[in-house]
N, C-alpha and C positions, 0 to 999 in steps of 0.2 A: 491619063485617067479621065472618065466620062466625068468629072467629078459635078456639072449642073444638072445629068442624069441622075447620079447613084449617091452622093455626098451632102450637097447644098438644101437638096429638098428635107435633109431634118433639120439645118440649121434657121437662125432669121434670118434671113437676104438682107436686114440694114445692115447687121452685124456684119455679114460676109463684105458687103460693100463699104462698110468702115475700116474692115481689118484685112484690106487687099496687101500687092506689096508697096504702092506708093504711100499709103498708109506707117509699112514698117519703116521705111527710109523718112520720113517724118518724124518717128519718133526717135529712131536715131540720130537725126539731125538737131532735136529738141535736145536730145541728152547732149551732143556737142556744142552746139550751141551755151548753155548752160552752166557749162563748164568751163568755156573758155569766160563766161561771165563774172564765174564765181572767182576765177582765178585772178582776172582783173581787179577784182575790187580791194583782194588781198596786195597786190601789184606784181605776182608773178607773170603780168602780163601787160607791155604795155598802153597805157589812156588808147581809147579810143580803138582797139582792135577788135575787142570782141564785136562791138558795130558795124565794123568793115566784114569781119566773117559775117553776121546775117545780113547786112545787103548785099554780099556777093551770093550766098547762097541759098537763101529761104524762098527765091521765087527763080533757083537754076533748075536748067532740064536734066536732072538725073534720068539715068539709063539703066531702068532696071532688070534689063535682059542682060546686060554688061556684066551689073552686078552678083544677079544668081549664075552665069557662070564661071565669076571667080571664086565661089564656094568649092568646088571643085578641090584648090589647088590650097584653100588655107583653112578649110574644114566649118568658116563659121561666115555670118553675112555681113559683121563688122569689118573682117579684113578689105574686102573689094569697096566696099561704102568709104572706110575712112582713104584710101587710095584717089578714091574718084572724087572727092572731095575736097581733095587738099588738091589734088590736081586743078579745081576750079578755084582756086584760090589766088590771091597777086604774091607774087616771088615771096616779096619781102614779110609777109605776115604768118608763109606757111609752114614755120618750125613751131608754132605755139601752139597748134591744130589738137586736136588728140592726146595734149601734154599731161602725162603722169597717167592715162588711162592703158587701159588692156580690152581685148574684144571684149572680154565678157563682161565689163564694166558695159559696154556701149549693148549689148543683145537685153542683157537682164534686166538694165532699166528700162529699153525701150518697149520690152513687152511688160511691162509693168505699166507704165503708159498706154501703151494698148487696150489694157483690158482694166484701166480705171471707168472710161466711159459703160465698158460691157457691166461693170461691177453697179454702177449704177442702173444703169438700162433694170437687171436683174430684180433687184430691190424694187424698181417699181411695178413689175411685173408682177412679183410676187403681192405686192402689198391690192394692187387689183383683184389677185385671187383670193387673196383674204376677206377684201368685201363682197364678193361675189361667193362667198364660200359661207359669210354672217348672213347675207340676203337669204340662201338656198339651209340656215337652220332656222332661221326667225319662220318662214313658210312652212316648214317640215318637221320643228321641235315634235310635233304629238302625229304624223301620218308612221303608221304601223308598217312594219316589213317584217319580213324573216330573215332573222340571223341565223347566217352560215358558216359551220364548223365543219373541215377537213372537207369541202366541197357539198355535204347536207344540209339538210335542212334542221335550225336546230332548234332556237327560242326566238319569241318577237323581240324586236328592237325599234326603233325609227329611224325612217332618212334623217333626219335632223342631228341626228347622235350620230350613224356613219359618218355624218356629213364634218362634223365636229372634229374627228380622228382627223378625216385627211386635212382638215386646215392646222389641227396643230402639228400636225406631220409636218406641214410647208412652213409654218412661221418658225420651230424651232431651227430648220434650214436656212431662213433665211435670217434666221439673232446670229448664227451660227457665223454665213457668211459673210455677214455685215463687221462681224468682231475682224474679220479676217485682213492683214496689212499687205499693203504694195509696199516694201519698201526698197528704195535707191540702191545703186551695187556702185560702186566705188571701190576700189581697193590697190589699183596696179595690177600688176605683172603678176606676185606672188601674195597679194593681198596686205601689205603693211608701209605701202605710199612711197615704196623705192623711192631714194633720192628727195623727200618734200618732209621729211619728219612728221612733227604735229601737225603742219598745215594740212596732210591728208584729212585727218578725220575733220579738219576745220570744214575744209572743200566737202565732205562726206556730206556734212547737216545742213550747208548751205544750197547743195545742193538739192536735197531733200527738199528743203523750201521751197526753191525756187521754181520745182518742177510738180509740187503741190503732194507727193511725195510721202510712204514713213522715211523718217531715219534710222537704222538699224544699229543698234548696238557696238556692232562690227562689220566690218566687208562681209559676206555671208556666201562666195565664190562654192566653195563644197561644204557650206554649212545650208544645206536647202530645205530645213523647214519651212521657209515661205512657200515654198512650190509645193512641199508634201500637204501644208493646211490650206494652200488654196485648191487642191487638187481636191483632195478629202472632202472639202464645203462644196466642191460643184457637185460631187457624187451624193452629196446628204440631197440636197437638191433633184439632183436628177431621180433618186430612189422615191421621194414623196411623190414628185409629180405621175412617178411611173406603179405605186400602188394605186392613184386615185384610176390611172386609164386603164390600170388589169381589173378594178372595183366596178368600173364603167364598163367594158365591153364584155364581160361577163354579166355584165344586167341585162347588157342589151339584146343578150341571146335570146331567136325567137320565141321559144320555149319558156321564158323570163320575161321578158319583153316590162320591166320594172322603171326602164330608163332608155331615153334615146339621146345621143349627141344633135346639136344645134342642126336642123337643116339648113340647106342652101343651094343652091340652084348645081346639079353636077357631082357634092358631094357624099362620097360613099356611093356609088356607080359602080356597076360592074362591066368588063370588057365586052362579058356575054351572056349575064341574068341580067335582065331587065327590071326583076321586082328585088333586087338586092340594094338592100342600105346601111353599107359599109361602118362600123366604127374606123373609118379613117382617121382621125384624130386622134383617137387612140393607140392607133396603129405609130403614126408618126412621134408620138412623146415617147412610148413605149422603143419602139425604134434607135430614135437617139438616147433615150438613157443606156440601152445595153450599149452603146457607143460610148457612151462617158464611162461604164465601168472598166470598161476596156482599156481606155487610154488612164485610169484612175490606176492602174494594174501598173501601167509603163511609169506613171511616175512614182508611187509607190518603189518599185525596184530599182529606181535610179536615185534614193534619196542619201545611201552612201556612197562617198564619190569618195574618189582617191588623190590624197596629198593637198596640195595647193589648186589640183582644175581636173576636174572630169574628163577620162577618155572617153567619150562614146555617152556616158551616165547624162550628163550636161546635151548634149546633141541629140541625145531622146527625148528631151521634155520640150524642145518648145511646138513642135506638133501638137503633140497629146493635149498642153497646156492650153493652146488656142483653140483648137476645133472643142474641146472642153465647155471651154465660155460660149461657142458660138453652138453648141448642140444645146447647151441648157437653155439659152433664149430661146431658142429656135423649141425645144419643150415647151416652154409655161406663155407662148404666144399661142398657143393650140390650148395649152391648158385655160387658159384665160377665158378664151372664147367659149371653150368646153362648158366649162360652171357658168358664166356670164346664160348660156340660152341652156343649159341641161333640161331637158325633157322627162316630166314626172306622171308615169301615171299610179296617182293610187288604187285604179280598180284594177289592175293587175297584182298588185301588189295583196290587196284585200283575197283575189284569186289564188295566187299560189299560197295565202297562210291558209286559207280551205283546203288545199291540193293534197293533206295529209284525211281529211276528215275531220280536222283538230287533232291530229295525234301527236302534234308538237307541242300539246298542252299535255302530256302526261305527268309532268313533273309537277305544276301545281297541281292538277287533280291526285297525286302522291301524297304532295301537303296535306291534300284538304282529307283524304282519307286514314290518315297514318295515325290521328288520334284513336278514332273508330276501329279499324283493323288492326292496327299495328305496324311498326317499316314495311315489315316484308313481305307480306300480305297485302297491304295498300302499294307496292310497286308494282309486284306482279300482276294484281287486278289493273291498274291505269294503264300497264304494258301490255296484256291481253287485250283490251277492250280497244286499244291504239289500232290494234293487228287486225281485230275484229272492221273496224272504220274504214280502215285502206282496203279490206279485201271486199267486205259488200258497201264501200261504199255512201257507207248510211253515218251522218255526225254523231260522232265522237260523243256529245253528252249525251244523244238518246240511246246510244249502246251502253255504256255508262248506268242513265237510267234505268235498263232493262237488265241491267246483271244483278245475279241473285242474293250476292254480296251487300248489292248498295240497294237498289233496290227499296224503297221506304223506310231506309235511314237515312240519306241523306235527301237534302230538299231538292226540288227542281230549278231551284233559282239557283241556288250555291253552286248546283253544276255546272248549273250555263256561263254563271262570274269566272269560275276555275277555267272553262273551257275558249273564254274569251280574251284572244290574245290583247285588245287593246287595253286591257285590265293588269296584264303580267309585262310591265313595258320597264321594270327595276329603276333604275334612276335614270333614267335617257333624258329625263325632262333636265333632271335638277345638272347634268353632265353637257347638257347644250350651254345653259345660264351660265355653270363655272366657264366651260370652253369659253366664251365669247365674251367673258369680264378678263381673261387671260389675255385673248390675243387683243383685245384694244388696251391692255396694260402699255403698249409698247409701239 
């Protein structure tokens, strides 16, 4: 698979280049490693060995083409890893190797390991989009737009208050994430430390420690909550970041033209219009989150597993699970960028609330006549006179003023205030001030 063509480009490239495979046989070596540590200090192992294991192996040449083809023949990447491992090992020290562990002991903590750094990476991402998202309401608390219901045009609002939703969209993904645990897989064979009694679950927490680690309750082998809540938090994740880029490249429509992404020399180019400028950025958050939901889907239906180890259940998530972590970074590094230079213009903005005539003001001007007419008669007249505006034309409050209804009953002023959206903006002020005492709570 073209996968630097068609795959990497949603991801982040550090991430890709942190989480290679020399990468995973690291962290399975950390979990062995670790182990044979833990086991030492209890004295199942003896003085001085676990030492000799990592000078012999922490700077061997592992072969990891060797390795992914003996996947093949034992279905998981612990079986060929611990093989080739104990094979680099001196005669004398290689029975205590791997002792009391099972693959999935050695895969699950290792990708737990993996995706500690991405888990952090994450969090600061996010938390850049968060000031960059305080920056873009503090500027825009009071610039007016129109809010859009079911693709219309419907009441005023401000960028500031948009802007507010999608930051609390992101921070509550990212409490969400943040609550969420790595924890250690330890268990044996069948999950209950065959052969070692209590000292299993001893080894369990110590391990945990050692490898910086939660500790789990219990071996958690086909108990895969960890994967179902870490899976669930990348997709809370990925879903925010991907209303902010369907909110954005829907602005950016020429027709709209409300908001442009960051330029830069090349980006948003077209192969073969020359005056096209792309919401790529868009493109690619949006991109990878329908990717996160995807594999959110694969681990979702592998979260019951059967008996003591997954046929197949367990061998579907650790794909899903990693390209996961590396499409959401690979989202909110665009997103970041996105908010950090977002492109505001308000005379556009000021243009499309005109683009009715003001007949998006028919509901206060309803208000303002419903004392004087009465409901139904003050809807109908503000709904008429809407019709009237779009069709010749002509604003909204001087149709208004010229109906026979209103007409020198009501003032000319009170029209113009009813008909002017920056006047009808409901709480967006007072909902920016809560949003942004919310998200710095935290």
């Amino acid at each position: 698979m073209p996968s630097a063509f068609l795959k990497h480009p949603f991801m982040s490239q550090r991430a890709v280049a942190e989480c290679d495979d020399d990468a995973m046989v690291g962290a399975m070596l950390a979990f062995e490693l670790a182990l044979a540590e833990v086991q030492e200090a209890s004295g199942a192992v003896p003085g001085g060995v676990s030492q000799q294991m990592r000078e012999q192996l922490e700077n061997a040449p592992f072969n990891a083409a060797e390795i992914a083809e003996g996947i093949a023949s034992g279905g998981n990447v612990a079986i060929p890893f611990v093989k080739q491992s104990r094979a680099l090992l001196a005669e004398e020290i290689k029975r205590y190797w791997h002792q009391g562990a099972t693959s999935q002991d050695v895969v699950d903590s290792a990708l737990m390991l993996l995706l500690k750094p991405r888990l952090a990476a994450l969090d600061e991402l996010l938390l850049r989009c968060r000031s960059a998202s305080i920056a873009l309401m503090d500027a825009h608390s009071a610039t007016p737009m129109v809010g859009r219901t079911l693709m219309q045009q419907a009441l005023p609002i401000t960028l500031g208050v948009k802007v507010a939703h999608w930051a609390i969209g992101l921070e509550q993904a990212r409490r969400r994430l943040s609550a969420v645990e790595l924890p250690v897989q330890f268990g044996g064979a069948v999950g209950v430390h065959s052969g070692w009694d209590k000292l299993g679950l001893e080894w369990m927490d110590a391990l945990a420690e050692r490898l910086g680690l939660a500790g789990p309750v219990l071996p958690w082998h086909t108990d895969r909550y960890p994967i179902h809540a870490l899976g669930t938090a990348f997709d809370a994740v990925a879903g925010a970041a991907e209303k902010i880029a369907l909110d954005v490249s829907l602005l950016t429509q020429t027709e709209v033209g409300e908001v442009a992404e960051p330029s830069a020399p090349g980006m948003g180019e077209s192969s073969s219009m020359p005056h096209k400028r792309n919401p790529v950025r868009s493109a690619l958050i949006r991109g990878a989150a329908r990717q996160v939901h995807g594999h959110t889907n694969v681990l979702i239906n592998a979260a019951a597993q059967p008996l003591e180890r997954g046929l197949g259940e367990w061998h579907a998530e650790w794909s899903p699970l990693i390209e996961s972590a590396l499409l959401v970074e690979g989202a909110l590094e665009q997103l970041a960028v996105l908010l950090e230079g977002l492109e505001v213009n308000p005379v556009n903005m000021q243009r499309n609330l005109a683009a009715t005539g003001g007949g998006i003001m028919a509901e206060p001007v309803a208000r303002l006549l419903t004392p004087i007419l009465g409901a139904d008669k003050a809807k109908a007249v503000s709904a008429a006179a809407a019709e009237t505006s779009r069709l010749e034309s002509r604003p909204y409050s001087d149709v208004l003023a010229d109906h026979p209804d209103v007409k020198g009953v009501v003032g000319a002023e009170d029209l113009r205030n009813a008909c002017n959206p920056a006047l009808y903006l409901g709480s967006s002020a007072a909902q920016v001030l809560r949003a942004k005492e919310w998200l710095k709570s935290s």
